[in-house]
PDB file with one MODEL, atoms N, CA, C and O in Angstrom:
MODEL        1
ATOM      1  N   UNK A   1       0.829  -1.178   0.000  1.00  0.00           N
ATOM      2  CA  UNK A   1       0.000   0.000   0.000  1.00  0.00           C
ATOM      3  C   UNK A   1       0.880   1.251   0.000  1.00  0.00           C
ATOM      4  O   UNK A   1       0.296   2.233  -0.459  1.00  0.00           O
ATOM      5  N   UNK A   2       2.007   1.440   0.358  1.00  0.00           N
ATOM      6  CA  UNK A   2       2.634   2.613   0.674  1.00  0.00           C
ATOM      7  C   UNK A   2       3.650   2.512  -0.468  1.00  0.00           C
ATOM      8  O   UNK A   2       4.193   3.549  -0.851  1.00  0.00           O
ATOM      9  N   UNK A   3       3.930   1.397  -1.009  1.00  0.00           N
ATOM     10  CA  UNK A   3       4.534   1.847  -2.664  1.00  0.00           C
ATOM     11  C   UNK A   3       3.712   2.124  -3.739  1.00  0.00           C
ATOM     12  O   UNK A   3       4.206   2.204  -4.863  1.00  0.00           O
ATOM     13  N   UNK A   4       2.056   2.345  -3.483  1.00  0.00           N
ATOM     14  CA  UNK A   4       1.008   2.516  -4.597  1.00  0.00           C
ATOM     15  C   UNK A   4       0.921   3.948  -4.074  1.00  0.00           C
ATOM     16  O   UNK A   4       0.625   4.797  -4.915  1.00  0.00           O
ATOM     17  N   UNK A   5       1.085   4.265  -3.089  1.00  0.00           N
ATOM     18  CA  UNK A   5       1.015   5.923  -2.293  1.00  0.00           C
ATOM     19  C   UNK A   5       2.443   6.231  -2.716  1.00  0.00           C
ATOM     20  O   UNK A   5       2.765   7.400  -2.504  1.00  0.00           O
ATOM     21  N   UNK A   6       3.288   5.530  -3.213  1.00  0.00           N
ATOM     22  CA  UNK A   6       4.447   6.922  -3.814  1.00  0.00           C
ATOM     23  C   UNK A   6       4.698   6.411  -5.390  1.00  0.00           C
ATOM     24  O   UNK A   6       5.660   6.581  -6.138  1.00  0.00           O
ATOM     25  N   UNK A   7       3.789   5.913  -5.524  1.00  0.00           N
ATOM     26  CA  UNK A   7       3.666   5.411  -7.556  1.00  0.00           C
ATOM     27  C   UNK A   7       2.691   7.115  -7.755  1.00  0.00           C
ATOM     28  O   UNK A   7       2.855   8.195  -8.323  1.00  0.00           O
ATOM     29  N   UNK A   8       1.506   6.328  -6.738  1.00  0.00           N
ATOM     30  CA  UNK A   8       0.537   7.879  -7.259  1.00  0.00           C
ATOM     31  C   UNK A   8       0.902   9.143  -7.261  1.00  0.00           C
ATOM     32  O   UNK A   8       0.508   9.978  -8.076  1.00  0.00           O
ATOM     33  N   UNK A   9       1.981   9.418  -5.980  1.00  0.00           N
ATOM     34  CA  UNK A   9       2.416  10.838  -5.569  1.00  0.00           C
ATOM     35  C   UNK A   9       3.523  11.269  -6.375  1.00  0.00           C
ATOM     36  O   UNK A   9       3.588  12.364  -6.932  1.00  0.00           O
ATOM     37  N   UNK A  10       4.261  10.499  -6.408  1.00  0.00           N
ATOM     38  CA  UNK A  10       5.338  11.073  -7.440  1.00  0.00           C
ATOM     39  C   UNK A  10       5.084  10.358  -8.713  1.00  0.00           C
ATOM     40  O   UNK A  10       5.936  10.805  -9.480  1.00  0.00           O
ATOM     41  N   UNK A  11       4.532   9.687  -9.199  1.00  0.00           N
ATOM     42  CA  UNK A  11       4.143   8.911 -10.964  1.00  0.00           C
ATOM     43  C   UNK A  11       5.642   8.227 -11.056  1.00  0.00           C
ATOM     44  O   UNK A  11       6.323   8.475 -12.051  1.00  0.00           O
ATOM     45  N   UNK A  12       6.121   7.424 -10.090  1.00  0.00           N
ATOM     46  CA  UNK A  12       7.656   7.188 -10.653  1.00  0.00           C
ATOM     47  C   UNK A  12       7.645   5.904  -9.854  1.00  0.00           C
ATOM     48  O   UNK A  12       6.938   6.035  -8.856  1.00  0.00           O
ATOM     49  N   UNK A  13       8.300   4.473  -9.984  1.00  0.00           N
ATOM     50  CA  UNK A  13       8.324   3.383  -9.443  1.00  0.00           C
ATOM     51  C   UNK A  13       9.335   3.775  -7.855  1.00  0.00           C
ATOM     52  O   UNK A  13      10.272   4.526  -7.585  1.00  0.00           O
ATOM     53  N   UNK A  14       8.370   2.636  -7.002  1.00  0.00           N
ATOM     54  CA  UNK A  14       8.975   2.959  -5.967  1.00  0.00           C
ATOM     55  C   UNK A  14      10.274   2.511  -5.418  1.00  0.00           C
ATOM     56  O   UNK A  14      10.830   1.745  -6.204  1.00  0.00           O
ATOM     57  N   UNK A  15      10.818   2.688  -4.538  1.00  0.00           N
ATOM     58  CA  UNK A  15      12.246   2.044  -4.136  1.00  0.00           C
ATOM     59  C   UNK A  15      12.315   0.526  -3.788  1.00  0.00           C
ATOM     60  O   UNK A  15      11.307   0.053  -3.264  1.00  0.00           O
ATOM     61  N   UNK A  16      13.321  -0.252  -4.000  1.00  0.00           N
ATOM     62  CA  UNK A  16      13.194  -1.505  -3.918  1.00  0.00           C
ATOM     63  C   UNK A  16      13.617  -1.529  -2.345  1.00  0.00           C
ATOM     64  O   UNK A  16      14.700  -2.098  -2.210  1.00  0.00           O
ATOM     65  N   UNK A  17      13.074  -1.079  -1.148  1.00  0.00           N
ATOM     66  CA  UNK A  17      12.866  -1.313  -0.030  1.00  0.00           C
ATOM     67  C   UNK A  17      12.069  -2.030   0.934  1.00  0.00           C
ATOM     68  O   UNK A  17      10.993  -2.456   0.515  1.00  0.00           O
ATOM     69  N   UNK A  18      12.358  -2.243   2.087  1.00  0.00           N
ATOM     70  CA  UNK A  18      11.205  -3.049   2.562  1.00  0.00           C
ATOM     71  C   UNK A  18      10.896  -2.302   4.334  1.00  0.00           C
ATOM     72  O   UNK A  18      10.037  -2.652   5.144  1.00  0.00           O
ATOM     73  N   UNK A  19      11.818  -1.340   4.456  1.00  0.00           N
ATOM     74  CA  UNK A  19      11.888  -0.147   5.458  1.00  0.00           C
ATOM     75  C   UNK A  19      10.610   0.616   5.271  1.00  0.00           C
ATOM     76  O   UNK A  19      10.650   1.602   4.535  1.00  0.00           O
ATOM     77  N   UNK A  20       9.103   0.167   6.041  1.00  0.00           N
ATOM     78  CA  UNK A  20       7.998   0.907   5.940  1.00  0.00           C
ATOM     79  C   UNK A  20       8.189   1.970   6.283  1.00  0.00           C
ATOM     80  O   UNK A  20       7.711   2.727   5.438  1.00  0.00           O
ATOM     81  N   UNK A  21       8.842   2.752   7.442  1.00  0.00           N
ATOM     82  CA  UNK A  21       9.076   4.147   7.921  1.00  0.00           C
ATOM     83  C   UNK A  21       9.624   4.663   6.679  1.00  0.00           C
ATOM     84  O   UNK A  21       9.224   5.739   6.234  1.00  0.00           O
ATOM     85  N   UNK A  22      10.586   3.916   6.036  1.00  0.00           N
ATOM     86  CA  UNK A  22      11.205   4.766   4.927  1.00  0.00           C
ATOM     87  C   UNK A  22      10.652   5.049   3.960  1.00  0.00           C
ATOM     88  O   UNK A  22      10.851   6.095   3.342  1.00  0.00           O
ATOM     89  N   UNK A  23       9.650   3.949   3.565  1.00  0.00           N
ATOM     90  CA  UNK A  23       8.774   4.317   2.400  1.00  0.00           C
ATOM     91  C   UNK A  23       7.547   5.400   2.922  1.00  0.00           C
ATOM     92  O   UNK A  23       7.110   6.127   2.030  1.00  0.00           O
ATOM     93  N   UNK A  24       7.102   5.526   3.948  1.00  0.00           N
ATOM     94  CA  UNK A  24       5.898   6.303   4.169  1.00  0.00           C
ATOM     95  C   UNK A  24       6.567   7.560   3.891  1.00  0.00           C
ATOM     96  O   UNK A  24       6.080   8.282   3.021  1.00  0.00           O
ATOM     97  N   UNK A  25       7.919   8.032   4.685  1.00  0.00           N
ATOM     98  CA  UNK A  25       8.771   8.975   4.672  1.00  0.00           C
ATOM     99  C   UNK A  25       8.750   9.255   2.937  1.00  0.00           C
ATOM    100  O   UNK A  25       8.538  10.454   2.756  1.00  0.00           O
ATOM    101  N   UNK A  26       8.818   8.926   2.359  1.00  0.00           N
ATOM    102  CA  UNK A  26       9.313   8.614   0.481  1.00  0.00           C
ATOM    103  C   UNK A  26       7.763   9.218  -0.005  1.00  0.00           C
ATOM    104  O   UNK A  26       7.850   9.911  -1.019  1.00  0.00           O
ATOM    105  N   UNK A  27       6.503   9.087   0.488  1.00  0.00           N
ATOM    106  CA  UNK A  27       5.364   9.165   0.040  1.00  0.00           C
ATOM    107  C   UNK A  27       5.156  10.192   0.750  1.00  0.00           C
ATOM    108  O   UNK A  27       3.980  10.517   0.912  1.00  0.00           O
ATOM    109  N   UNK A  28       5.949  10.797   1.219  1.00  0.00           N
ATOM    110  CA  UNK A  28       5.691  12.284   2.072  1.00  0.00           C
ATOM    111  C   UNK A  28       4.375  12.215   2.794  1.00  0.00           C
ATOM    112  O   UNK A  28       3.584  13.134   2.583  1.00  0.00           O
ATOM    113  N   UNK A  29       3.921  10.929   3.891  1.00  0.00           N
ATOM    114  CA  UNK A  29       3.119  10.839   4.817  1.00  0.00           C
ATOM    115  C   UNK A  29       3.894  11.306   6.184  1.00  0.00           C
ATOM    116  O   UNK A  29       5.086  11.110   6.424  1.00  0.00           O
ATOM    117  N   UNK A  30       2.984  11.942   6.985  1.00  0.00           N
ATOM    118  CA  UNK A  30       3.843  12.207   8.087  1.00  0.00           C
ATOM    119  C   UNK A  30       3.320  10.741   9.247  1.00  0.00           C
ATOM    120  O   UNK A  30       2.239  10.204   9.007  1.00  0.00           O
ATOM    121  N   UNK A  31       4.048  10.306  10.251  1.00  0.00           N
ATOM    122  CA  UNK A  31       3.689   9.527  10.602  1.00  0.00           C
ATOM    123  C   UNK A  31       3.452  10.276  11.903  1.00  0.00           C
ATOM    124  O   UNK A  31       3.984  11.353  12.170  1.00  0.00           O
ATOM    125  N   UNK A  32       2.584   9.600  12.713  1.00  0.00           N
ATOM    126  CA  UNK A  32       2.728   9.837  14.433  1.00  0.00           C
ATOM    127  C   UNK A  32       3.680   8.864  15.337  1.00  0.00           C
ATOM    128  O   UNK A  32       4.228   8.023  14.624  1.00  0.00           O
ATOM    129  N   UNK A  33       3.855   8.810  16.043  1.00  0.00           N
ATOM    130  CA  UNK A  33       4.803   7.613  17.035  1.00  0.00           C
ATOM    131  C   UNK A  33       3.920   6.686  17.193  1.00  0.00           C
ATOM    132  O   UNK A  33       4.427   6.018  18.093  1.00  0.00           O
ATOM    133  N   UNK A  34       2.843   6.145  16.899  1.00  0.00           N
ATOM    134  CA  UNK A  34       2.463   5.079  17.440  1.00  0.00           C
ATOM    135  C   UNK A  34       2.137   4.277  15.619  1.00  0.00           C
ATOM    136  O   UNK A  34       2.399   3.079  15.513  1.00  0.00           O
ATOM    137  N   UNK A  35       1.686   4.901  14.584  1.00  0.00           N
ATOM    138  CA  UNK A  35       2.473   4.886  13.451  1.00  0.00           C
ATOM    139  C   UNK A  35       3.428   4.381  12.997  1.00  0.00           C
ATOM    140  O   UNK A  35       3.427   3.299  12.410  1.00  0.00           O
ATOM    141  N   UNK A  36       4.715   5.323  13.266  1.00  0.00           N
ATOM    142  CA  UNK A  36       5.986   5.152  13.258  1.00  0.00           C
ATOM    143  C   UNK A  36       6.325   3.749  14.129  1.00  0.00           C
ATOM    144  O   UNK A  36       6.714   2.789  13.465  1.00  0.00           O
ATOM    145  N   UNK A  37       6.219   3.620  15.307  1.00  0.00           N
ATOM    146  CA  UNK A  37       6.645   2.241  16.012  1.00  0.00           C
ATOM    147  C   UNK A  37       6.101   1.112  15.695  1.00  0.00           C
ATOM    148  O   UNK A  37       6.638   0.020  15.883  1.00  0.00           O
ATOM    149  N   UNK A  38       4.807   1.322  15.107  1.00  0.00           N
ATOM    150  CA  UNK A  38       3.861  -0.155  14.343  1.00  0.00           C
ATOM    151  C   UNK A  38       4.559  -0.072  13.076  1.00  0.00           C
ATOM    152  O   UNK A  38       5.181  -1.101  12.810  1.00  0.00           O
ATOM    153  N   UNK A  39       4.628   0.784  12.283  1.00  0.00           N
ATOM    154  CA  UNK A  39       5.744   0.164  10.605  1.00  0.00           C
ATOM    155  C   UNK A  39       6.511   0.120  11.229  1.00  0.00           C
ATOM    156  O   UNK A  39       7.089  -0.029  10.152  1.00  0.00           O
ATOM    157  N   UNK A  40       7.432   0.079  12.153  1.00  0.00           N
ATOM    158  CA  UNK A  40       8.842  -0.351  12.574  1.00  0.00           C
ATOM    159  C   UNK A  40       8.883  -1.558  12.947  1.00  0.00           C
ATOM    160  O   UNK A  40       9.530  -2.505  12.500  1.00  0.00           O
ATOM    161  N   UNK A  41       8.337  -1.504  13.583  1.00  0.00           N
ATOM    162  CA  UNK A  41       8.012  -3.254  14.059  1.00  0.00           C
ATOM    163  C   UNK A  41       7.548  -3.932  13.223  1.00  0.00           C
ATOM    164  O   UNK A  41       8.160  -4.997  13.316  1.00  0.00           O
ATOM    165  N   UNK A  42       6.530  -4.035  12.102  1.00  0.00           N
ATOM    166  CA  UNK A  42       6.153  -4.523  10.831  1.00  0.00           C
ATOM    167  C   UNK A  42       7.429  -5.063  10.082  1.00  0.00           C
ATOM    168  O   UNK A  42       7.602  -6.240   9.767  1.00  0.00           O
ATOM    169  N   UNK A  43       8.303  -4.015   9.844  1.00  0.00           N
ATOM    170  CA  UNK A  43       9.114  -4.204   9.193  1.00  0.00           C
ATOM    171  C   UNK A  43       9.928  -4.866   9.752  1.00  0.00           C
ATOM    172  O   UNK A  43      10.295  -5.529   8.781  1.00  0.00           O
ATOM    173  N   UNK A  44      10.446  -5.179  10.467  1.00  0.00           N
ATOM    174  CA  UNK A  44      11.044  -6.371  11.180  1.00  0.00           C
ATOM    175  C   UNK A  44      10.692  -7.817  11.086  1.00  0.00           C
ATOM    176  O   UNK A  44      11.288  -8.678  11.732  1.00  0.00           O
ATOM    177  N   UNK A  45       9.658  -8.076  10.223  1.00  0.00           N
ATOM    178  CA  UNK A  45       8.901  -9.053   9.957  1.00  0.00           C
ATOM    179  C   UNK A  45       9.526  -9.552   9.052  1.00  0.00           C
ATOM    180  O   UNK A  45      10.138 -10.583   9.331  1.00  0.00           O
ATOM    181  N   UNK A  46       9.602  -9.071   7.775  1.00  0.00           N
ATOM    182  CA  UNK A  46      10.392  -9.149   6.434  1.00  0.00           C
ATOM    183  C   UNK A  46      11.555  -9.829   6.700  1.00  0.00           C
ATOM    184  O   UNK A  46      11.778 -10.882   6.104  1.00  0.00           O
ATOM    185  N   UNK A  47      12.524  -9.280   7.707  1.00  0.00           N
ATOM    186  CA  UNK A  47      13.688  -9.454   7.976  1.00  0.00           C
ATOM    187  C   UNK A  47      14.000 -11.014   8.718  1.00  0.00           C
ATOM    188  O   UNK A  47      14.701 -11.927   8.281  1.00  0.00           O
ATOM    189  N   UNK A  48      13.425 -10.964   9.642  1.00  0.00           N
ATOM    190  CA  UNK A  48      12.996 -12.184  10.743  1.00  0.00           C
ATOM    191  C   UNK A  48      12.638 -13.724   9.586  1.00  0.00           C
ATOM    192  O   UNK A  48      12.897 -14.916   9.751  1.00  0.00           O
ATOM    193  N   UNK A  49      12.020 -13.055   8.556  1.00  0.00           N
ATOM    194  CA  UNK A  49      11.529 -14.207   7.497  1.00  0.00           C
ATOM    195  C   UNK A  49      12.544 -15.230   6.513  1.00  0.00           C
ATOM    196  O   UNK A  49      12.582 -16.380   6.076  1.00  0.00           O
ATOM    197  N   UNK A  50      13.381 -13.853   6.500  1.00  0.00           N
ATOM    198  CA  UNK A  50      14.576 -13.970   5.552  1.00  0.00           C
ATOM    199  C   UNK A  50      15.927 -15.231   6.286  1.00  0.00           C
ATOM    200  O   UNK A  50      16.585 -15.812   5.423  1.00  0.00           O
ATOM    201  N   UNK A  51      16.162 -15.475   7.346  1.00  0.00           N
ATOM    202  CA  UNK A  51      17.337 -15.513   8.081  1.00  0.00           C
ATOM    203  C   UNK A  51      16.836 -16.852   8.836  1.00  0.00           C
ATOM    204  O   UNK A  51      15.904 -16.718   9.630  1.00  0.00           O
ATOM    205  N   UNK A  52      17.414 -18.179   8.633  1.00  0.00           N
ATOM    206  CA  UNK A  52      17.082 -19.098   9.347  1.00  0.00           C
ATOM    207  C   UNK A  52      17.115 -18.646  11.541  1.00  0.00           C
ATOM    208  O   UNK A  52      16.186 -18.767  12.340  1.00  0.00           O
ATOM    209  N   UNK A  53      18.375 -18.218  11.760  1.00  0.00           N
ATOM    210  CA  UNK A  53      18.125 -17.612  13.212  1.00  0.00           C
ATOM    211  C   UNK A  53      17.460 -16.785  13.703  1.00  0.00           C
ATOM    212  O   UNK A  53      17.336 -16.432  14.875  1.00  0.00           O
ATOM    213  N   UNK A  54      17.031 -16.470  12.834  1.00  0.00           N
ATOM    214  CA  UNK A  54      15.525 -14.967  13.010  1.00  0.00           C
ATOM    215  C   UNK A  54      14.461 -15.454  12.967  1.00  0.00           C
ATOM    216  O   UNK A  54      13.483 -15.046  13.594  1.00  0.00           O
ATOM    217  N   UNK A  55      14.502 -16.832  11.878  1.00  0.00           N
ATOM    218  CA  UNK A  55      13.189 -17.247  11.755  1.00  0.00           C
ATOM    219  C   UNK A  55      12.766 -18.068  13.067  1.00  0.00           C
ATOM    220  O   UNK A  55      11.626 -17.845  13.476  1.00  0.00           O
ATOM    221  N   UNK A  56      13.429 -18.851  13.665  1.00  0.00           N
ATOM    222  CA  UNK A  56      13.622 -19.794  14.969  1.00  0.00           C
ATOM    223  C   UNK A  56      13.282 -18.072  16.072  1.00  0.00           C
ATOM    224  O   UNK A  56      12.144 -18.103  16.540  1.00  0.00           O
ATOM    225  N   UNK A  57      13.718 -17.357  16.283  1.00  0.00           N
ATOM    226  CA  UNK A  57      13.078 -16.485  17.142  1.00  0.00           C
ATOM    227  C   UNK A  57      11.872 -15.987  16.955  1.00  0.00           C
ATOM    228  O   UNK A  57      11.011 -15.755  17.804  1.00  0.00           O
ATOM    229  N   UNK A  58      11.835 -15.799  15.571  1.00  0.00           N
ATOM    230  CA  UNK A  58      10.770 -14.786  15.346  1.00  0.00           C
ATOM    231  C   UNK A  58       9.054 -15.827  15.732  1.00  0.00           C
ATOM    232  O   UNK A  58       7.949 -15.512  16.172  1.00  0.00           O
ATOM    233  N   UNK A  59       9.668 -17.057  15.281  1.00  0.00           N
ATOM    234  CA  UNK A  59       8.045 -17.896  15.359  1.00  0.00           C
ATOM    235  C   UNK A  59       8.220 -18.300  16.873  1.00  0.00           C
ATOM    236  O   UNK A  59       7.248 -18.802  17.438  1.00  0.00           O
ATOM    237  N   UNK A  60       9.162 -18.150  17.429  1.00  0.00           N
ATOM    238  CA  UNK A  60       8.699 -18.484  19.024  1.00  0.00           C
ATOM    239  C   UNK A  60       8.019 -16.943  19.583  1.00  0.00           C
ATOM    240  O   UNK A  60       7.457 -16.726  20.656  1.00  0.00           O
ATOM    241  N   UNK A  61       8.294 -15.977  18.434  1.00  0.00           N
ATOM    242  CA  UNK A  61       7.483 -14.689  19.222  1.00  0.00           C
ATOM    243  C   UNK A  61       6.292 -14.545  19.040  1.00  0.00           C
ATOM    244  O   UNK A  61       5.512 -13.986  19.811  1.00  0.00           O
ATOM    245  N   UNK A  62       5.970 -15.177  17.701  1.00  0.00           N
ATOM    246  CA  UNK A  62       4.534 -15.268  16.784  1.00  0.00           C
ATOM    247  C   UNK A  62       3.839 -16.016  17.557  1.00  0.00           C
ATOM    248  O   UNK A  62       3.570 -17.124  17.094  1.00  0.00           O
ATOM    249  N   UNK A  63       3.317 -15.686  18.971  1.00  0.00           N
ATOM    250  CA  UNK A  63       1.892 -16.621  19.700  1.00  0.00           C
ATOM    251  C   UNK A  63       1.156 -16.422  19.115  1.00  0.00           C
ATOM    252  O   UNK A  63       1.298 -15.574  18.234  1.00  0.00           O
ATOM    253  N   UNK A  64      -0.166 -17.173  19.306  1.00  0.00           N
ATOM    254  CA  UNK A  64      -1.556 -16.605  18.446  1.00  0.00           C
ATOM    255  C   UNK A  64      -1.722 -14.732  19.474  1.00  0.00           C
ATOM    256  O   UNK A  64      -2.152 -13.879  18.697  1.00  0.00           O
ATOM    257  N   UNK A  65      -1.576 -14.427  20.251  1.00  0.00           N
ATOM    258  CA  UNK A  65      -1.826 -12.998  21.182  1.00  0.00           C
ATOM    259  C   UNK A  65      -1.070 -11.893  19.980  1.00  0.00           C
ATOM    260  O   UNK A  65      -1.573 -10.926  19.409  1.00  0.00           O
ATOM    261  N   UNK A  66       0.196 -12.420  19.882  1.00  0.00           N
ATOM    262  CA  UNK A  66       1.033 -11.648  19.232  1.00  0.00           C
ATOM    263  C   UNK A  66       0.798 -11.585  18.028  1.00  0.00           C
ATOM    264  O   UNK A  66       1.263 -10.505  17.661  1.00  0.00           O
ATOM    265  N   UNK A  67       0.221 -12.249  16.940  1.00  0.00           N
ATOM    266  CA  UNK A  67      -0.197 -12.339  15.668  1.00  0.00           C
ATOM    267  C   UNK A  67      -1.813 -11.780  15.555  1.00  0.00           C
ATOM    268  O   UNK A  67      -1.955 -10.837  14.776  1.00  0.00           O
ATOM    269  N   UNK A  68      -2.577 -12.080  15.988  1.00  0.00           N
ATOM    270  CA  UNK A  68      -3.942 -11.318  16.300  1.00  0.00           C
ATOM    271  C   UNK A  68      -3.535 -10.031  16.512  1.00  0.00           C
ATOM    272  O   UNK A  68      -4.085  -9.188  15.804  1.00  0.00           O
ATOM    273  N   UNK A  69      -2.584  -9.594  17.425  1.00  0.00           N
ATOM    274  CA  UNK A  69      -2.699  -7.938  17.506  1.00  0.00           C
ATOM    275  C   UNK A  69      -1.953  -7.545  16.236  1.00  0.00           C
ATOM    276  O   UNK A  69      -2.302  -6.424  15.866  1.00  0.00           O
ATOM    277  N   UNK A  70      -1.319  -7.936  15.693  1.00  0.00           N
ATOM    278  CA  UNK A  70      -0.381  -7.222  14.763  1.00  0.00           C
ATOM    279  C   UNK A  70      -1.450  -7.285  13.289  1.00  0.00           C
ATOM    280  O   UNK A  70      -1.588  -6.364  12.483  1.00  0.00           O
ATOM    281  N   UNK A  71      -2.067  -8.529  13.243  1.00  0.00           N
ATOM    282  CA  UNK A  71      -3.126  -8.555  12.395  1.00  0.00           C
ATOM    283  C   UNK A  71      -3.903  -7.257  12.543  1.00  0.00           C
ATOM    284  O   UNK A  71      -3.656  -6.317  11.788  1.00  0.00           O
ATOM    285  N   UNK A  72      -4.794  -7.175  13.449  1.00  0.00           N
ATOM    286  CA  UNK A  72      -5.220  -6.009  13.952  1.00  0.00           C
ATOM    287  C   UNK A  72      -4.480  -4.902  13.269  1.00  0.00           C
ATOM    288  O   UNK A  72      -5.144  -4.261  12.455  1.00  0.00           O
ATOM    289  N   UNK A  73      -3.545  -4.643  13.402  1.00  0.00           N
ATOM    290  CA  UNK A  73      -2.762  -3.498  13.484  1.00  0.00           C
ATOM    291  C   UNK A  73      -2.317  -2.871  12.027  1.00  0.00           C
ATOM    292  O   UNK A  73      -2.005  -1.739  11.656  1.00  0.00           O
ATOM    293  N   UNK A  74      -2.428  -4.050  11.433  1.00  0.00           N
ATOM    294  CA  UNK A  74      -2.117  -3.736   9.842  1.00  0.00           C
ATOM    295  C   UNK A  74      -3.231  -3.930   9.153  1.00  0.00           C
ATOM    296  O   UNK A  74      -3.115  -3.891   7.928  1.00  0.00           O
ATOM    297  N   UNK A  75      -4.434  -4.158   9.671  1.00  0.00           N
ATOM    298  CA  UNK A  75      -5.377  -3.390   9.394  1.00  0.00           C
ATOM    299  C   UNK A  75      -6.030  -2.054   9.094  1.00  0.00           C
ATOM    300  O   UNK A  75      -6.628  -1.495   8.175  1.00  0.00           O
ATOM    301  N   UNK A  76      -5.536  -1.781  10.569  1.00  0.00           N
ATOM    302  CA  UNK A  76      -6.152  -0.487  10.325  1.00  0.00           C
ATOM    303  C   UNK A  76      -5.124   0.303   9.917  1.00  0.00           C
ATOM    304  O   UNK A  76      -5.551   1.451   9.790  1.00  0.00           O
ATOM    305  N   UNK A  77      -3.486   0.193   9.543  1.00  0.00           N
ATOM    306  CA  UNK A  77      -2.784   1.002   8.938  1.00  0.00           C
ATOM    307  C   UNK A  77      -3.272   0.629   7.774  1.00  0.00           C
ATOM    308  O   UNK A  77      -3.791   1.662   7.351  1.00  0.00           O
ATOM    309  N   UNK A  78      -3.426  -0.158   7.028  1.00  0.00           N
ATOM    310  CA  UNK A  78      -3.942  -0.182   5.277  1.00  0.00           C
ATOM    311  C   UNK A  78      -5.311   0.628   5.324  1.00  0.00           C
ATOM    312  O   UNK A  78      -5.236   1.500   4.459  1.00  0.00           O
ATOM    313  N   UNK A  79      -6.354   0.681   5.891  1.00  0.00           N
ATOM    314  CA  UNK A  79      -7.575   1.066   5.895  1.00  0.00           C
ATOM    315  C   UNK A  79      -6.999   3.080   6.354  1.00  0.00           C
ATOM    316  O   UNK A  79      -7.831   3.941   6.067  1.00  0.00           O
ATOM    317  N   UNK A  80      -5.943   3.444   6.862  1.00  0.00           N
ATOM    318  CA  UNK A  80      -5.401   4.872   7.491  1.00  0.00           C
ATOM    319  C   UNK A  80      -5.160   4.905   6.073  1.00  0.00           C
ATOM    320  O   UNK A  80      -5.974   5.373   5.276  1.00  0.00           O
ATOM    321  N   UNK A  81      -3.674   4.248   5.645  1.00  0.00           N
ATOM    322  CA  UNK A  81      -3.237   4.578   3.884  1.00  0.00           C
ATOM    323  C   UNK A  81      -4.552   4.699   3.047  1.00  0.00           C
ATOM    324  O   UNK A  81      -4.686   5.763   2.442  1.00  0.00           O
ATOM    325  N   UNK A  82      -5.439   3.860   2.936  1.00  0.00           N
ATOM    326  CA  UNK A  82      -6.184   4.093   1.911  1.00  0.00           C
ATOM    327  C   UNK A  82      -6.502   5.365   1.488  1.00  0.00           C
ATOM    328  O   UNK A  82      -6.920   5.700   0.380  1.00  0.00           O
ATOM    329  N   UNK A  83      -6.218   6.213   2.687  1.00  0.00           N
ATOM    330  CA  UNK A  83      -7.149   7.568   2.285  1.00  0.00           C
ATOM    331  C   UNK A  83      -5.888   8.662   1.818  1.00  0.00           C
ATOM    332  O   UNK A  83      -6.098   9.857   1.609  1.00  0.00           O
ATOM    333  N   UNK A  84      -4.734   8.092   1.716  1.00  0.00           N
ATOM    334  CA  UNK A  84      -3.694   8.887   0.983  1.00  0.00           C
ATOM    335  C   UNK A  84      -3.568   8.179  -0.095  1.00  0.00           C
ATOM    336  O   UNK A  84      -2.352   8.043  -0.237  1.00  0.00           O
ATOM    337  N   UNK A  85      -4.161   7.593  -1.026  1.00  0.00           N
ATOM    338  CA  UNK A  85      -4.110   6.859  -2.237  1.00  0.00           C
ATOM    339  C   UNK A  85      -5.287   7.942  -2.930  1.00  0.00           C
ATOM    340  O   UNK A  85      -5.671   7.778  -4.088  1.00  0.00           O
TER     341      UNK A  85
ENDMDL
END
């Protein structure tokens, strides 16, 4: 969602990143801190996926508590973006 918010804003393909703060930053959204600390933490996801020792941490962090809220959470940031598209 936030590389279709800087396709539209600037008409130009977006960066081959996976740093959500950086891309919202790129789509000239301003973020708030609670914003900012949910794509930060999002994005840590990507990373955790990539890396067999990340992945062994990351799914002992993934409880169903911890995956329900983050579900949650990137919800309602796609449903916030929508309205800068």
């Amino acid at each position: 969602m936030l590389k279709a918010v800087i396709v539209k804003k600037t008409n130009s393909a977006p960066p081959f990143v996976h740093d959500l703060v950086r891309l919202a930053e790129k789509a000239g959204i301003v973020l708030d801190d609670k914003n900012k600390t949910d794509l930060s933490e999002i994005s840590t996801f990507n990373i955790a996926a990539r890396y067999d020792d990340y992945k062994l941490q990351f799914a002992k962090k993934a409880t169903k508590v911890f995956s329900a809220k983050y579900i949650k959470c990137t919800g309602g940031l796609l449903v916030w973006l929508q309205k800068h598209l």
